[in-house]
C-alpha positions in Angstrom: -56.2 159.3 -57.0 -56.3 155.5 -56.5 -54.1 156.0 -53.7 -55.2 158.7 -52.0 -58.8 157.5 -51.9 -60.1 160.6 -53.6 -62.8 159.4 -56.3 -65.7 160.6 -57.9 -68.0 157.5 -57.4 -69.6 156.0 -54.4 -70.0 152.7 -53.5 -72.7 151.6 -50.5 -72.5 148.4 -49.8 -71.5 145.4 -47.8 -68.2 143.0 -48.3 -71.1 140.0 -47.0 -72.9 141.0 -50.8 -71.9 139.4 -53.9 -73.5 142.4 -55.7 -71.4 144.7 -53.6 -67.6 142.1 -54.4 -68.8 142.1 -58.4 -69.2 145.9 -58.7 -66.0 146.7 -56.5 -64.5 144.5 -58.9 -65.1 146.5 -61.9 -64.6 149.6 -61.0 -60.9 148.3 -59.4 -60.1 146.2 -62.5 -61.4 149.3 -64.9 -58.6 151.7 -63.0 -61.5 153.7 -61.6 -61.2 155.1 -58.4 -64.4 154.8 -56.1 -65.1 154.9 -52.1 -66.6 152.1 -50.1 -68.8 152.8 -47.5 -69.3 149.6 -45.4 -73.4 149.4 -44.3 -72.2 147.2 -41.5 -69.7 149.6 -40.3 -69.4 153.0 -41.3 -70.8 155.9 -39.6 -72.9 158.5 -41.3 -74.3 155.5 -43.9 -78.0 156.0 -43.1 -77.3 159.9 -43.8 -77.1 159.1 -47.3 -79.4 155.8 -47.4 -82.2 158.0 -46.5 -81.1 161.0 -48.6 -81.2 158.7 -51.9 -84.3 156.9 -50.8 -82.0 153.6 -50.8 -83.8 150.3 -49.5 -81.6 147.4 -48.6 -83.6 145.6 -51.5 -81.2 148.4 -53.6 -77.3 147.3 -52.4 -74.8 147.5 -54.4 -75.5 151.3 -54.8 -73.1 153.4 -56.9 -73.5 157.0 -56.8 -71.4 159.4 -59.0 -70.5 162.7 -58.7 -73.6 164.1 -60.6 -75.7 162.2 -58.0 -76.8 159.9 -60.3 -78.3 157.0 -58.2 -77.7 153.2 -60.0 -79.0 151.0 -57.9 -77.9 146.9 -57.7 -76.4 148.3 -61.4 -75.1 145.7 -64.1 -71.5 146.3 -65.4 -72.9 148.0 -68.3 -75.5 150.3 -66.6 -72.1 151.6 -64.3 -70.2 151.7 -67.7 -72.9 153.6 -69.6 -73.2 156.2 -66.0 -68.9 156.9 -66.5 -68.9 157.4 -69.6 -66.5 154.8 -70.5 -67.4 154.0 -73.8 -68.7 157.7 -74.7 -66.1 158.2 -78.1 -67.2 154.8 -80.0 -68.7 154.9 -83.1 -70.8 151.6 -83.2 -72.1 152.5 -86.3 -68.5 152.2 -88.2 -67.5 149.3 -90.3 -64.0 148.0 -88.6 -61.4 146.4 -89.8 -61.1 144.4 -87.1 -63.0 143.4 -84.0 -61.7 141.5 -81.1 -64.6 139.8 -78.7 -62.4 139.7 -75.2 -60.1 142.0 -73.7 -57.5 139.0 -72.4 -53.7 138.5 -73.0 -55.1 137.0 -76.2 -57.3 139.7 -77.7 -55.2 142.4 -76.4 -52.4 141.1 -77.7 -54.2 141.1 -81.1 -55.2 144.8 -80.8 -51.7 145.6 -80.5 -50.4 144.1 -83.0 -53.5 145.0 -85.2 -53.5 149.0 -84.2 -50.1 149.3 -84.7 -50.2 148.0 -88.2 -52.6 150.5 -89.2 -55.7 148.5 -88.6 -59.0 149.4 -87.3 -59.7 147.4 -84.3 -62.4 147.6 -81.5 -61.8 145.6 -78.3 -65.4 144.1 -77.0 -64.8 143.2 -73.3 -67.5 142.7 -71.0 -65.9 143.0 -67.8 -62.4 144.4 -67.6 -59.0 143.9 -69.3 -57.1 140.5 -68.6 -59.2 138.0 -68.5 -58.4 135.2 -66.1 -54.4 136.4 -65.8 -56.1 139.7 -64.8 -57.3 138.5 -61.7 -53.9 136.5 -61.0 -52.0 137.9 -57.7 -48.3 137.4 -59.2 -47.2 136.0 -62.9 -43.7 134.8 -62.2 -43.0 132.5 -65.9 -43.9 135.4 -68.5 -40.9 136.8 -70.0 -38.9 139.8 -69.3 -40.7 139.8 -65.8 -37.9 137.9 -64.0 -39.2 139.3 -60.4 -43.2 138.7 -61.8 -45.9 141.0 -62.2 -49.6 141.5 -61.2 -52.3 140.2 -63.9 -54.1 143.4 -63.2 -51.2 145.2 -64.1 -50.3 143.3 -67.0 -53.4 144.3 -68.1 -53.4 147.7 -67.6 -50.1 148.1 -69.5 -51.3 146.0 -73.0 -54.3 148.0 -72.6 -52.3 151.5 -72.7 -50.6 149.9 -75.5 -53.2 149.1 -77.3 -54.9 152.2 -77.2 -51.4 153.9 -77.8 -51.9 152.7 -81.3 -55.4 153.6 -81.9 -57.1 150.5 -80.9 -60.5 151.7 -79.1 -61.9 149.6 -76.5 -65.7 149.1 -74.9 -66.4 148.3 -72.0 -69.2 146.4 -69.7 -71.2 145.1 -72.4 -70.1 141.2 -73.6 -71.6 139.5 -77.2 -74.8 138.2 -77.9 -74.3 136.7 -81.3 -72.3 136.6 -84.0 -74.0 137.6 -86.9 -72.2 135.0 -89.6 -74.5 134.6 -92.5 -73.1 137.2 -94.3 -70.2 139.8 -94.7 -69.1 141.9 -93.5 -69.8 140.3 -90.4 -71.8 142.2 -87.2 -71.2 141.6 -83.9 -74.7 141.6 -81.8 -73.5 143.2 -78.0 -75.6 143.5 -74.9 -77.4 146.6 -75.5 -78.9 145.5 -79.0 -76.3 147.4 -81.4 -74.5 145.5 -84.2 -71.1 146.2 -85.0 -70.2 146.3 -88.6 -66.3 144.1 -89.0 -64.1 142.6 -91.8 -62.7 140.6 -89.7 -63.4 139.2 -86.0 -60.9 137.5 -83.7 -63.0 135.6 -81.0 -61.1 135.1 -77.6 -63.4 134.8 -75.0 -61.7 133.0 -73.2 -63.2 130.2 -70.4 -64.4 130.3 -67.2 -63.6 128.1 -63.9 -65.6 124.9 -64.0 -68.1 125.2 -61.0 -68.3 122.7 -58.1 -71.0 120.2 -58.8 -73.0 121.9 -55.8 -76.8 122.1 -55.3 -76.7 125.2 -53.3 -73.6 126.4 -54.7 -74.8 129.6 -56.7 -76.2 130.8 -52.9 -72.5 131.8 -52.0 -70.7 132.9 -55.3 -69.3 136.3 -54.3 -70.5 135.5 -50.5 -67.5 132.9 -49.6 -66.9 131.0 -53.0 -64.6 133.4 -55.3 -63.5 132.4 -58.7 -60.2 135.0 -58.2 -57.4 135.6 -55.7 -56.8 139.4 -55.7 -56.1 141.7 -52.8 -59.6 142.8 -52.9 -60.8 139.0 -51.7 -57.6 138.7 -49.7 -59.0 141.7 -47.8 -62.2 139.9 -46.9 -60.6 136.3 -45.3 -56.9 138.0 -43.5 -56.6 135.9 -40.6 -59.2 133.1 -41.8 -58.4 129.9 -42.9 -59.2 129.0 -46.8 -60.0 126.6 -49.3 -58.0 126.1 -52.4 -59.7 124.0 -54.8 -57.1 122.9 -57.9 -53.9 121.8 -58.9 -53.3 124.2 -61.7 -50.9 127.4 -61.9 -53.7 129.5 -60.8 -54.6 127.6 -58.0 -50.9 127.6 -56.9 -50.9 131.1 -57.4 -53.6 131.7 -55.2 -52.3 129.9 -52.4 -49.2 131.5 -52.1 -50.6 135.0 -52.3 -53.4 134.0 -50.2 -50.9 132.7 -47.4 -49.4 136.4 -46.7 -52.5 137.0 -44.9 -54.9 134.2 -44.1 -53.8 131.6 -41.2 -54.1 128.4 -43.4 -54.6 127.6 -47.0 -56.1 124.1 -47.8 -55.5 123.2 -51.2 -58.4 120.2 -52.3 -56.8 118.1 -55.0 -58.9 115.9 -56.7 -55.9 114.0 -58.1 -52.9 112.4 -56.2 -51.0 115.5 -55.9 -49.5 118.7 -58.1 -46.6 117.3 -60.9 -48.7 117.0 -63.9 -50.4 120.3 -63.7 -48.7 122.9 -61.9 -44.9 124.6 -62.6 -42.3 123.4 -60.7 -40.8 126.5 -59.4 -44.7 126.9 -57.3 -44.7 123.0 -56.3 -41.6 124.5 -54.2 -43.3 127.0 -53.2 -46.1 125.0 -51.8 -44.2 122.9 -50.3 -42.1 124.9 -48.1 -44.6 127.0 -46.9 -45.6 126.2 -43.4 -49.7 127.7 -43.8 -50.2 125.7 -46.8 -51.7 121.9 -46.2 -52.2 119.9 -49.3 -54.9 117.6 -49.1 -54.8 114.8 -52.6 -57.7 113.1 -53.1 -60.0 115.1 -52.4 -62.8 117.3 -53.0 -65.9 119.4 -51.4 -69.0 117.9 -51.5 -71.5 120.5 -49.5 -71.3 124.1 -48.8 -73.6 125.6 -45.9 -74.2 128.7 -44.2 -77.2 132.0 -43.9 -76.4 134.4 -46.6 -72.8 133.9 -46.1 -70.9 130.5 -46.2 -70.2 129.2 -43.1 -68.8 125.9 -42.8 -67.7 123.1 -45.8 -67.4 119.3 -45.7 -64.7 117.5 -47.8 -64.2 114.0 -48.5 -61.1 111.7 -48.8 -61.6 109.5 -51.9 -59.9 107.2 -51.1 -61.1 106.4 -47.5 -64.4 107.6 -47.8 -64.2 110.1 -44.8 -66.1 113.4 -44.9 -64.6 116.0 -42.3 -66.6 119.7 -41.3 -64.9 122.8 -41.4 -65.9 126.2 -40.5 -64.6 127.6 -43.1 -66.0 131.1 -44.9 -63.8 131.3 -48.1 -63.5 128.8 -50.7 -61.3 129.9 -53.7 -62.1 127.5 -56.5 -59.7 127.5 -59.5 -60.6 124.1 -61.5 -60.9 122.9 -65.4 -62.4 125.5 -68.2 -65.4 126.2 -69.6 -65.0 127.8 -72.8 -67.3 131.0 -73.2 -69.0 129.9 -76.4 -72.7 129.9 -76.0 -73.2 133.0 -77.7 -72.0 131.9 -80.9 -75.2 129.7 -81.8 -73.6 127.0 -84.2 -71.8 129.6 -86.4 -68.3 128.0 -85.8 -67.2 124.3 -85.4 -66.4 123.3 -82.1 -64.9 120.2 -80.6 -66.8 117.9 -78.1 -65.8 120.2 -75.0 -67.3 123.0 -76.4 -63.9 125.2 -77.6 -63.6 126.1 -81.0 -61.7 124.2 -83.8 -59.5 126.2 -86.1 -57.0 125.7 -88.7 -55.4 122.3 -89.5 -58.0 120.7 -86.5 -61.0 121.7 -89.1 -62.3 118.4 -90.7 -63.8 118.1 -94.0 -67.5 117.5 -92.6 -67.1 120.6 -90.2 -66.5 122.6 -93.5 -68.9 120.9 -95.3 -70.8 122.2 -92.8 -70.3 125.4 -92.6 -70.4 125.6 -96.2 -66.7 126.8 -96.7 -66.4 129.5 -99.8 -63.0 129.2 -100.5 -60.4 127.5 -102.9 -58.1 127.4 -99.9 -58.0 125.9 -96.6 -58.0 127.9 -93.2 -55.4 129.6 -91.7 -53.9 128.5 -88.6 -56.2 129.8 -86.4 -59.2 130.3 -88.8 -62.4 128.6 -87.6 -64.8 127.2 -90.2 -66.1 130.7 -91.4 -63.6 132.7 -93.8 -62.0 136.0 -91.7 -63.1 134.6 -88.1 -60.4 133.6 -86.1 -60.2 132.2 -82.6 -57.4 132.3 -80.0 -56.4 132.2 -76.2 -58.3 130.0 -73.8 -61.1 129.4 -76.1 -59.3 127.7 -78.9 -59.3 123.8 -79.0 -55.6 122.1 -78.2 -54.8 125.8 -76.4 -52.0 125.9 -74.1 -53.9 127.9 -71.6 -50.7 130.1 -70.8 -50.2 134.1 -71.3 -46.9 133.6 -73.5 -48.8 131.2 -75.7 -52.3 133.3 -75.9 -49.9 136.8 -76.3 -48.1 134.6 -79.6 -51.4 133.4 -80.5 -52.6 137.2 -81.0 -49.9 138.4 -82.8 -49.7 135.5 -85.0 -53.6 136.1 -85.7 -52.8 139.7 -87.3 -50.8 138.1 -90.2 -53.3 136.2 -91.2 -56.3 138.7 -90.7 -54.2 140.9 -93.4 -54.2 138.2 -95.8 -57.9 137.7 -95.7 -58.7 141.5 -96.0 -56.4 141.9 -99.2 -58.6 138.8 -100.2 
């Protein structure tokens, strides 16, 4: 259906709206096919504006086959209008519930479901997590030719639900209800969800570029993923590139099929302590990729869109213009921990401590019941476990986050036969 462009959901938009690249993005990521009708180009587009009394104040629109209008809809509002999460109990007590649908968490549900557990997958976006968005994992195993994050996803998530494991979708946590068990997960639309156990992994976010005016062109020229669905929107353009990571390498070389030249900014003096070898080659000999060390942006301009950048050299002091549209930025990690209000230890950065990195004061703190210490990747609160990007000392890899799930599961039998 994907294919042949035959869907039951309509999306009016522009590719100049962040609104319009976000919900594109979760339909495509979801596996749900949906139309695009361009506003700045398709014919027959006021037709239906005036037919559904749609103002431009209104873009995004999504319109499903029942005619149901949503207009400038949140992930869950489009989520709710499918019918994605239509069979969940949320009133049943799990054995299990997993806060992220990454390589982490899904690994976890596999593991978990297949072993007879009750698990619920929380995810509020779509499956994958940061490798979802990745163009092409070459280093995970048994892949020797690579394989898209979005279908990496797609398969652990059949997987997963092979075994039982259910999963809900569009709505992310609030809170963490700790104080006492079992625990209850607070999600976006106000409901609690009753679990034994919870594995967070949440995963992190791209740092952001220290910016005034940056938040003005997120989804309208600054992208925090390199997917064929923002390689559609720069083919021919030159980029930006902003990292020295495996993503950022990643997104360079996929990025360089189709635009005329890819910049990579660098803060540092070059690639060796932070990216694979086999993409530093890569890089290297490929003649549309210019690596620029030293470097990084320092203002973004443009109306609505971005227009043109500056960079400076660090180590000259030189700032140079471009007028350049896209800027891909793929830099540091944020851990996604806000929501948890103080009800697990976490390290000076922000990502959660666990096992043996759990000090005495941190479970002094958290007033620690047990005769026994954590597990490996126990936080400070009995039966809560963290893993993937999220986790302090993390290797921020898909092998490692996948082991990290299914070494999770062993330890979240032990506490329920506790």
């Amino acid at each position: 259906m994907i294919s042949r462009r035959i869907s039951d959901v309509v999306v009016l938009g522009s590719p100049h709206c962040k609104g319009t690249l976000r919900v594109r993005e979760f339909l495509t990521r979801n596996g749900h096919p949906h139309t695009m009708l361009d506003l700045d180009r398709d014919a027959g587009v006021q037709e239906l504006l005036d037919r559904f009394h749609v103002t431009a104040a209104d873009i995004p629109v999504v319109i499903t086959c029942s005619e149901v209008v949503l207009r400038n809809p949140t992930n869950q509002q489009i989520a709710d209008a499918l019918g994605f999460n239509d069979a969940i109990d949320q009133t049943q007590v799990r054995d299990l519930v997993i806060v992220g649908a990454g390589p982490a968490g899904l690994a976890a549900a596999v593991y978990g479901a297949s072993e007879g557990l009750d698990v619920l997958v929380v995810e509020s976006t779509a499956p994958g997590g940061q490798a979802g968005s990745s163009s092409r994992i070459e280093n995970y195993l048994g892949f020797p030719t690579g394989i898209g994050g979005l279908e990496l996803a797609s398969r652990a998530t059949s997987q997963a639900q092979k075994f039982g494991a259910q999963l809900m979708i569009g709505t992310g946590a609030n809170r963490l209800a700790c104080g006492r068990t079992p625990y209850a997960l607070e999600i976006g639309d106000g409901h609690r969800l009753p679990a034994r156990a919870v594995i967070i992994a949440s995963g992190a976010e791209y740092r952001r570029l220290q910016i005034d005016n940056l938040s003005r062109f997120e989804g309208a020229g600054v992208y925090y993923a390199a997917t064929f669905m923002e390689a559609q929107l720069c083919t021919g353009e030159e980029v930006v590139v902003v990292g020295a990571g495996n993503s950022a390498g990643q997104a360079a070389v996929f990025l360089a099929q189709t635009a005329r030249r890819v910049h990579m900014v660098i803060r540092s003096a070059g690639l060796a302590d932070t990216m694979s070898r086999y993409l530093i080659r890569r890089i290297e000999d490929h003649p549309a990729i210019v690596r620029h060390p030293h470097t990084e942006i320092v203002s973004l301009e443009g109306n609505g869109h971005l227009e043109r950048m500056r960079w400076r050299d660090n180590q000259s002091g030189q700032v140079e213009t471009h007028g350049i549209r896209h800027v891909f930025t793929m830099t540091g990690a944020v851990p996604s921990t806000h929501w948890l209000e103080g009800c697990v230890a976490l390290d000076d950065k922000g990502f959660i401590k666990t096992g043996p990195d759990l000090l005495p004061e941190d479970l002094a703190a958290a007033r620690w019941p047990l005769a026994r210490p954590p597990h490996l990747l126990e936080t400070s609160r009995p039966g809560v476990f963290a893993i993937g990007d999220v986790r302090a000392g993390s290797l921020k890899r898909v092998a490692s986050a996948v082991g990290e799930g299914s070494i999770a599961i062993a330890a979240v039998h032990q506490v329920l036969h506790e």
